[in-house]
C-alpha positions as CSV (number, residue, x, y, z in Angstrom):
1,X,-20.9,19.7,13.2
2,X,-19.8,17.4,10.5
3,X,-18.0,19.6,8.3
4,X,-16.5,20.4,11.2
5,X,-15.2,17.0,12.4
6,X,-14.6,16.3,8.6
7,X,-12.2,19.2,8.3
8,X,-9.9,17.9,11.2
9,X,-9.9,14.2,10.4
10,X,-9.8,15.2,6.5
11,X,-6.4,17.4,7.6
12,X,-4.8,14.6,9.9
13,X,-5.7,11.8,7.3
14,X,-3.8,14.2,4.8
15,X,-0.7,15.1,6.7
16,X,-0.6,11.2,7.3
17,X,-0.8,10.8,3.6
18,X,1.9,13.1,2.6
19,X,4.4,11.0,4.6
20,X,3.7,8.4,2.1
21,X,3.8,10.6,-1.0
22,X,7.3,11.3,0.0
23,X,7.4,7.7,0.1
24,X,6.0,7.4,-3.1
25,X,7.6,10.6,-4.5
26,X,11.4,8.9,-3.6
27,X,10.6,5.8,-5.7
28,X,9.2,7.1,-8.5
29,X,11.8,9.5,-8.7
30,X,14.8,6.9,-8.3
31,X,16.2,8.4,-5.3
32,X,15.8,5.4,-3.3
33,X,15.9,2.0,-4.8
34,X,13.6,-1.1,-4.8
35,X,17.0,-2.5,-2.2
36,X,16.7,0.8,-0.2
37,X,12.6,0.4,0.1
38,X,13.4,-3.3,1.7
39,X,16.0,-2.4,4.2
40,X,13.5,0.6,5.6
41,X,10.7,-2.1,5.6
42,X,12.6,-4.4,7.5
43,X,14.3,-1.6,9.6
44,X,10.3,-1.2,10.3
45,X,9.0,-4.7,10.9
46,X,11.8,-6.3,12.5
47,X,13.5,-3.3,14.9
48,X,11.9,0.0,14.9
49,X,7.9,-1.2,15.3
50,X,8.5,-4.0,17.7
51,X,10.7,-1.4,20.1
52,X,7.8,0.8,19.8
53,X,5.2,-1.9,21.2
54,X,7.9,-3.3,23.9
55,X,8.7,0.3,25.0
56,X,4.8,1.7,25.6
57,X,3.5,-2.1,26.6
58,X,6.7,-1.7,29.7
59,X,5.9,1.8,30.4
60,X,1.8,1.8,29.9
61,X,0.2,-1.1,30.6
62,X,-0.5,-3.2,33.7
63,X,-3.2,-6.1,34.1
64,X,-4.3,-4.3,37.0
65,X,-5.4,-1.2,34.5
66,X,-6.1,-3.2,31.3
67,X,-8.2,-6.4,32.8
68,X,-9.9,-7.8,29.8
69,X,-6.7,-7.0,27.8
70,X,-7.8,-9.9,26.0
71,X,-10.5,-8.4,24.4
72,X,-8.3,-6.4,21.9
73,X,-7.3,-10.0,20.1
74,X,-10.6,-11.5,20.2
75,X,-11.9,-8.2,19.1
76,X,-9.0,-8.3,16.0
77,X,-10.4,-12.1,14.8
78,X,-14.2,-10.7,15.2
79,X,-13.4,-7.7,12.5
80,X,-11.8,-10.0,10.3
81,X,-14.2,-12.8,10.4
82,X,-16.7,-9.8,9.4
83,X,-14.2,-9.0,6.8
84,X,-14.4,-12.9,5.3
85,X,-17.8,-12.6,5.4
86,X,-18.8,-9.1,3.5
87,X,-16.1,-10.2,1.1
88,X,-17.5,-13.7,0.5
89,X,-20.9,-12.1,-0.3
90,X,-19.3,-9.5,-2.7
91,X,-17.2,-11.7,-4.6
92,X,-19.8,-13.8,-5.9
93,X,-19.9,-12.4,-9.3
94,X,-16.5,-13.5,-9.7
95,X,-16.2,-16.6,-11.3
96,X,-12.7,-17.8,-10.9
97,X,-12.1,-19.0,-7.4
98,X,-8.1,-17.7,-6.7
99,X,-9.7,-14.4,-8.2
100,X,-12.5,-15.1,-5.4
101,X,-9.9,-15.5,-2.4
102,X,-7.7,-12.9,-3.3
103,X,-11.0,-10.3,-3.1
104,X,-12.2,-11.7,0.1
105,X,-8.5,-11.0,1.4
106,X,-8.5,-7.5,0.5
107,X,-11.6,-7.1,2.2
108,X,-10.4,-8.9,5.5
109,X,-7.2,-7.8,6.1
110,X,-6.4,-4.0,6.8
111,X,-3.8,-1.9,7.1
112,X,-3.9,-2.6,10.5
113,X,-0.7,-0.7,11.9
114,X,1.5,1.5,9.9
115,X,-1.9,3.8,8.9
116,X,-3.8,4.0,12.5
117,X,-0.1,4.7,14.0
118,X,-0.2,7.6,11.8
119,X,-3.2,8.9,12.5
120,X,-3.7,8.3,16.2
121,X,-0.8,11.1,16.0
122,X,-2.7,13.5,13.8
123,X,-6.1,13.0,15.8
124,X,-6.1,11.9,19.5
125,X,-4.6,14.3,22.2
126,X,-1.3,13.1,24.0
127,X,-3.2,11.8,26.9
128,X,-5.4,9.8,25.0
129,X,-2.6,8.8,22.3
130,X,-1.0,6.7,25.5
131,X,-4.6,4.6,25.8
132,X,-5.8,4.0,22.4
133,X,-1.8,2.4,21.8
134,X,-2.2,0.0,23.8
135,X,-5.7,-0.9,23.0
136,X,-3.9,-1.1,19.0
137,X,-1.0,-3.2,20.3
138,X,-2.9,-5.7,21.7
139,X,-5.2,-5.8,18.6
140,X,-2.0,-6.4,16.1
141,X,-1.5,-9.3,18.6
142,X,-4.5,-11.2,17.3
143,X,-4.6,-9.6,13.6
144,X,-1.0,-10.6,12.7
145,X,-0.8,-14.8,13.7
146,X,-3.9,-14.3,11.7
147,X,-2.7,-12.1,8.4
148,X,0.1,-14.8,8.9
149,X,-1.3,-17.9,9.0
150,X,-5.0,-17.7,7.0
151,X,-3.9,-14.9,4.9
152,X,-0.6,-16.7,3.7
153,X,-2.6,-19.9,3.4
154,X,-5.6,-18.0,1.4
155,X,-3.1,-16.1,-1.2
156,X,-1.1,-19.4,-2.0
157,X,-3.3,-21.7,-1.8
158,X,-3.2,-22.5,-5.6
159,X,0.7,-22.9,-5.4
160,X,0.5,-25.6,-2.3
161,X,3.1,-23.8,-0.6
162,X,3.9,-25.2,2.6
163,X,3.2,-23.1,5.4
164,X,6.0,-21.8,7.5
165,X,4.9,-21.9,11.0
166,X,7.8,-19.5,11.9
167,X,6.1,-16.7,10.6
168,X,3.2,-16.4,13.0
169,X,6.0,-15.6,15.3
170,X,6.7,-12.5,13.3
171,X,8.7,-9.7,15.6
172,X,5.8,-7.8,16.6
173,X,4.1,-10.5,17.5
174,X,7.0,-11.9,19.6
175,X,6.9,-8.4,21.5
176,X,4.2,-8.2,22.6
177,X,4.4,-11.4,24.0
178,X,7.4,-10.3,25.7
179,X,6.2,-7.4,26.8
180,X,3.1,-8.8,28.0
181,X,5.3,-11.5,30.2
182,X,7.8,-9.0,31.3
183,X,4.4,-6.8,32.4
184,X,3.1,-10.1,34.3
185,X,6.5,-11.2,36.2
186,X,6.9,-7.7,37.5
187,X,10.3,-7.2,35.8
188,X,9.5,-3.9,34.1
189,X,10.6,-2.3,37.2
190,X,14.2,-4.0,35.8
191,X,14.2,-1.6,32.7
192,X,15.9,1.6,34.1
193,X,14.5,4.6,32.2
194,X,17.8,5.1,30.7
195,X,17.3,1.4,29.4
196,X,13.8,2.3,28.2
197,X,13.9,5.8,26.8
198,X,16.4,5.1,23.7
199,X,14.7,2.0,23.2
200,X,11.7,4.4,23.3
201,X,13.0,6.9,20.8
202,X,13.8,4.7,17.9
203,X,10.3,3.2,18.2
204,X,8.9,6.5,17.5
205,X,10.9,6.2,14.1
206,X,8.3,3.7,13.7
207,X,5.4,6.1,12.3
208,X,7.5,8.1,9.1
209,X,9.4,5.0,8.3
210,X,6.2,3.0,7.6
211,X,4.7,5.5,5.7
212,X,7.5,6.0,3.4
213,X,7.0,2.1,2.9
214,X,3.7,2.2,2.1
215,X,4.5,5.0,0.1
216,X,7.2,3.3,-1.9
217,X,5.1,0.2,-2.4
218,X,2.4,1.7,-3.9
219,X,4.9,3.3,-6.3
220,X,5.8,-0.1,-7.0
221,X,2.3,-1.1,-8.2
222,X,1.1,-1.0,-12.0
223,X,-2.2,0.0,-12.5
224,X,-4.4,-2.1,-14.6
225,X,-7.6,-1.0,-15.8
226,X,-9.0,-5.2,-16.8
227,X,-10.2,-4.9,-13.3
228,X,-12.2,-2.0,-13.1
229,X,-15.6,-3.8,-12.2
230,X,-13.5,-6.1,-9.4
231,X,-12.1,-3.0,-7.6
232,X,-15.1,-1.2,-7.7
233,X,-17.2,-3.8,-6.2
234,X,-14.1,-4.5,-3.6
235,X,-13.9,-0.7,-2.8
236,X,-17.6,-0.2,-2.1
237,X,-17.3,-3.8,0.2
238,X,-14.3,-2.7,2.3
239,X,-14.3,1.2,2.5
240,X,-18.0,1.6,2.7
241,X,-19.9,-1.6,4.0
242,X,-17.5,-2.2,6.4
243,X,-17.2,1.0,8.5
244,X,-21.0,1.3,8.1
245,X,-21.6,-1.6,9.9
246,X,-18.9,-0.4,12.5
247,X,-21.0,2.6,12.7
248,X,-24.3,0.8,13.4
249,X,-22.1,-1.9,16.0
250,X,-20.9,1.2,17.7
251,X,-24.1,3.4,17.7
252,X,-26.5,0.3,18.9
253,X,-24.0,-1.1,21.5
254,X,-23.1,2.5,23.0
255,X,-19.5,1.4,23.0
256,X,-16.8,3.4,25.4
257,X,-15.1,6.0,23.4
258,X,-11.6,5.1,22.7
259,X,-12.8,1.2,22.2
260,X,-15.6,2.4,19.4
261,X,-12.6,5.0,17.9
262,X,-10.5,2.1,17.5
263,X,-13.3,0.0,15.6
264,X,-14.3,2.4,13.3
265,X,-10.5,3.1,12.5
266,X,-9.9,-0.4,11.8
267,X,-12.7,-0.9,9.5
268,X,-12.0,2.6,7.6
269,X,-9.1,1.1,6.9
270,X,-7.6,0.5,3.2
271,X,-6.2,-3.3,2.9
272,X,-2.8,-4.3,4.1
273,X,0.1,-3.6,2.1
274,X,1.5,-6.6,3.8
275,X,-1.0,-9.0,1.3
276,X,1.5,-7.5,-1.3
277,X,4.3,-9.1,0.9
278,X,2.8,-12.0,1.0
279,X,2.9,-12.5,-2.8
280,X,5.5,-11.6,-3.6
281,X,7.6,-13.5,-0.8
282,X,5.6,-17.0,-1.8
283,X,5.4,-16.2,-5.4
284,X,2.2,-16.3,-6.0
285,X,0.0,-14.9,-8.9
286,X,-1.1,-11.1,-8.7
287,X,-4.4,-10.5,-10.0
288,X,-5.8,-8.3,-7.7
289,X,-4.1,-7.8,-4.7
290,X,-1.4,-4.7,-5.8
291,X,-4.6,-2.8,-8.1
292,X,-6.9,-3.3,-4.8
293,X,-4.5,-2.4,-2.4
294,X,-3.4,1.0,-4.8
295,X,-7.0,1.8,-5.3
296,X,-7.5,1.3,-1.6
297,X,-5.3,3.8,0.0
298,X,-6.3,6.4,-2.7
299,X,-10.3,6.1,-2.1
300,X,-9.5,5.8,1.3
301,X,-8.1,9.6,1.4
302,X,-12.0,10.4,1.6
303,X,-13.7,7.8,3.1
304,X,-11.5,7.7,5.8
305,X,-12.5,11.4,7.5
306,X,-16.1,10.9,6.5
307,X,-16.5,7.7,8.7
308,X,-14.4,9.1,11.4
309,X,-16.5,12.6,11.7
310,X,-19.9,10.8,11.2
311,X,-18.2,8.8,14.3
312,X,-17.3,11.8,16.0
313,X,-20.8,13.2,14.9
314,X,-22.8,10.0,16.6
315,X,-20.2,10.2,20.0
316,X,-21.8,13.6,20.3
317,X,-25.4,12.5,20.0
């Protein structure tokens, strides 16, 4: 039963993959430039990803049919507070405190929604697709004012950069907050379906263009073998720990399907490639953020399908 589970998560997890080794393929090759890489990131962040969530939030959800809604972003804080706190514990043989926060980051933030969009794709059937989008939607709400306010705060803390309050209200964030109030007022019933479905289409662009980003920035990243023992310790904290205690959560608690699938998936997952962002928008120092955040996304290639089949594997017990 598990080899079976593990040879269709193992084959979705890849096809999600080799949208980023094209990714990674095109920048290593010189066929689309550091500039390029930029414009499709913000093409991603600011139009295509934000369409996506406004488009499925208008057409999807309803309070009436999503009641504790909330739960999603409260949910988002609780696997990041985890995060903080398995990192903490795991960094202590590190000596030098930025080296300290940086590891705990890599360890609380995930790559919370360019990788799951990918894979939800790969793994879920269309009717269930629908659901467990929403459910991730409404967890980005709470993860990103927090990647954006702790995690810049956290990763320049040693360069007393003032912290720009704008970017909590980051374009994702901003629509689903507009969805959610359009939802609310009863105005959806405004947006014609000629309104919606174009708005709808480039939003699905969403999924390949963030993988080609991820992609690109991990072709970006120089590998540096000085932090062998940090990377190790971070990989075992953040693609092992982690998902096993998602496991345990979801096995003692006899969580509903969709809501444990989208647990474990967030826990399996490698750190944010935003954290590299971060740095290098503020400027501050590197020292482990681009190795752990490479070495992430490649160990995750395995770890990933075995967590989700010994999930699929415990939904069957």
């Amino acid at each position: 039963m598990f080899a079976e589970a593990f040879q269709v998560t193992l084959t979705g997890v890849s096809s999600s993959f080799i949208l980023g080794g094209i990714g990674f393929f095109l920048i290593k090759r010189n066929l689309l430039g550091i500039g390029g890489l930029n414009t499709i990131s913000l093409l991603t962040v600011e139009v295509t990803l934000p369409l996506l969530i406004f488009s499925r939030l208008l057409k999807s959800f309803s309070f009436h049919t999503f009641p504790q809604w909330w739960l999603f972003p409260v949910l988002s804080l609780a696997i990041t507070a985890l995060g903080f706190i398995v990192g903490y514990f795991c960094s202590g043989f590190l000596k030098e405190k930025e080296e300290r926060l940086q590891f705990i980051s890599l360890v609380a933030f995930q790559n919370s929604g360019y990788l799951p969009l990918t894979l939800l794709s790969s793994l879920l059937p269309n009717h269930k697709q629908e659901l467990i989008l929403i459910y991730l939607f409404l967890f980005l709400l709470g993860f990103n004012l927090v990647m954006f306010s702790l995690g810049i705060y956290m990763l320049t803390y040693f360069d007393k950069k003032e912290f720009d309050f704008k970017s909590l209200f980051n374009p994702p964030v901003v629509a689903t907050l507009l969805g959610l109030a359009v939802v609310w007022l009863g105005w959806q019933h405004f947006f014609p379906s000629w309104v919606l479905n174009p708005l709808e289409k480039i939003g699905d662009c969403t999924v390949p263009l963030a993988m080609i980003v991820v992609g690109g920035n991990l072709a970006l990243i120089r590998i540096n073998q000085r932090y062998l023992k940090p990377i190790t310790m971070f990989t075992l904290a953040k693609l092992v720990i982690m998902p096993l205690i998602g496991l345990w959560f979801i096995f003692v608690w006899s969580t509903p399907e969709m809501l444990g699938f989208l647990i474990i998936l967030q826990l399996a997952m490698p750190p944010a490639t935003n954290l590299s962002v971060i740095v290098s928008r503020y400027n501050a120092k590197d020292i482990l953020i681009s190795q752990g955040i490479f070495w992430g996304h490649l160990f995750s290639l395995i770890t990933i399908p075995v967590f989700l089949s010994l999930y699929f594997v415990i939904r069957t017990l």
